[in-house]
N, C-alpha and C positions, 0 to 999 in steps of 0.2 A: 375135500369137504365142501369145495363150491357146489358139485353138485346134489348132496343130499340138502343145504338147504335152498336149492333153487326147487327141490320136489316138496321139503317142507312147507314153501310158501305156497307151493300152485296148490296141495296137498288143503293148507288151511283155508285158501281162497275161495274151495270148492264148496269147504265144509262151510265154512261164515256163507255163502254166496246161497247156497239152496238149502244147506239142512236146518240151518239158521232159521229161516222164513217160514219152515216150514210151521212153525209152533204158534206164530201169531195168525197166520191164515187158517188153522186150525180151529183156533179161539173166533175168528172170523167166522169161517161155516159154520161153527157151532152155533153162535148168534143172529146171521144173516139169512142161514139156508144157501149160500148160493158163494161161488168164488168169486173174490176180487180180484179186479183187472188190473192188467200192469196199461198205464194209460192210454188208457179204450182201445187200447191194439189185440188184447187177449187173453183170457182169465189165465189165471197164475194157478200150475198144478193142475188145468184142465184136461189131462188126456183123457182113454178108455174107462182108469175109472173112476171119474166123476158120474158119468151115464150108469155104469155095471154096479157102482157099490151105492150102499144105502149113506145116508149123510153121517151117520154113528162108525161104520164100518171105515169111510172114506177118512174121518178124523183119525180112528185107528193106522191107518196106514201111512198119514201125514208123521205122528207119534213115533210110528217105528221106522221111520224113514229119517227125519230127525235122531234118534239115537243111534240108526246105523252110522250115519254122519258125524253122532259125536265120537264116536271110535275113532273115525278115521281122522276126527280134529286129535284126537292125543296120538295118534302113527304121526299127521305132520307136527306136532309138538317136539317130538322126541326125533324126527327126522333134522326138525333145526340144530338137537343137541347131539347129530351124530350116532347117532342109534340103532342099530340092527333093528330091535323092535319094530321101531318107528317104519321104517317099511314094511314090515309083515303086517301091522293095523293100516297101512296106508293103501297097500294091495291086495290082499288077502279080502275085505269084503267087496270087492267089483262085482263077482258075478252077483250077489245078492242084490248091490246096486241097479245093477242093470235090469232086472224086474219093476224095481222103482222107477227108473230112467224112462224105461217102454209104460210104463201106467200111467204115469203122468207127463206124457209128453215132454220131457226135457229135455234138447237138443243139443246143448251147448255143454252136458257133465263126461259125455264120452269122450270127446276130445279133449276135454282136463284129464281124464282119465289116463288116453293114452301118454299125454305128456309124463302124469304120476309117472307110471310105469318106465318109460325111458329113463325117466332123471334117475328113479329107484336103482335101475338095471346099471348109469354110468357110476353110480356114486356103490354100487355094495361092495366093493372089493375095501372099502375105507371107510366103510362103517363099523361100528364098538360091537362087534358079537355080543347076540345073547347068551349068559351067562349061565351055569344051573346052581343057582344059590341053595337049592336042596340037597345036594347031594354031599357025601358028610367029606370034613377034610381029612 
């Protein structure tokens, strides 16, 4: 059980840490025009496409980057409570991730990632199977 909530927490870490942010920077470009900086070191979210998308289009993708993210905030929720699930929401959208990851420059989510993935890989033998509550008794 230690380790599915050790991938829980990295799991929620990742999610509060970027996809979090993502909605108030949002609300930011929408009113500023332009990204704020994480102190005067580097706009926040600035990768390829801040330049390629339009500021309507860019807000869209902050939005859906953020909801991917909340997904994978309820994979490490249920990761805490031992949950099969919880890893299939916590893994299962990477690759999508990883289009966000590369568009907006973030360097620091892949390497969360790979940890996800490890902690996922030690802890599923001792995780709750998912269940098929449809199916008739």
């Amino acid at each position: 059980m230690k380790a599915s909530r050790w991938a829980g927490g990295v799991t929620l870490a990742y999610a509060v840490g970027f996809g979090l942010p993502a909605i108030p920077i949002a609300a930011y470009v929408r009113s500023e025009r332009a990204l704020p900086w994480l102190w005067d070191l580097f706009p926040m979210y600035g990768g390829p496409w801040w330049d390629a998308l339009t500021v309507n289009q860019f807000i869209a993708t902050l939005l859906a980057f953020a909801g991917v993210t909340g997904v994978v905030a309820v994979g490490g929720v249920l990761l805490l409570s031992n949950r099969r699930l919880g890893a299939i929401l916590a893994v299962a959208p990477i690759p999508v991730e990883v289009a966000f990851w590369i568009g907006f420059a973030l360097p620091i989510p892949p390497v969360m990632a790979v940890a996800r993935v490890a902690l996922v890989v030690a802890a599923w033998r001792r995780l709750a199977p998912v269940t098929d509550r449809t199916a008739p008794a």
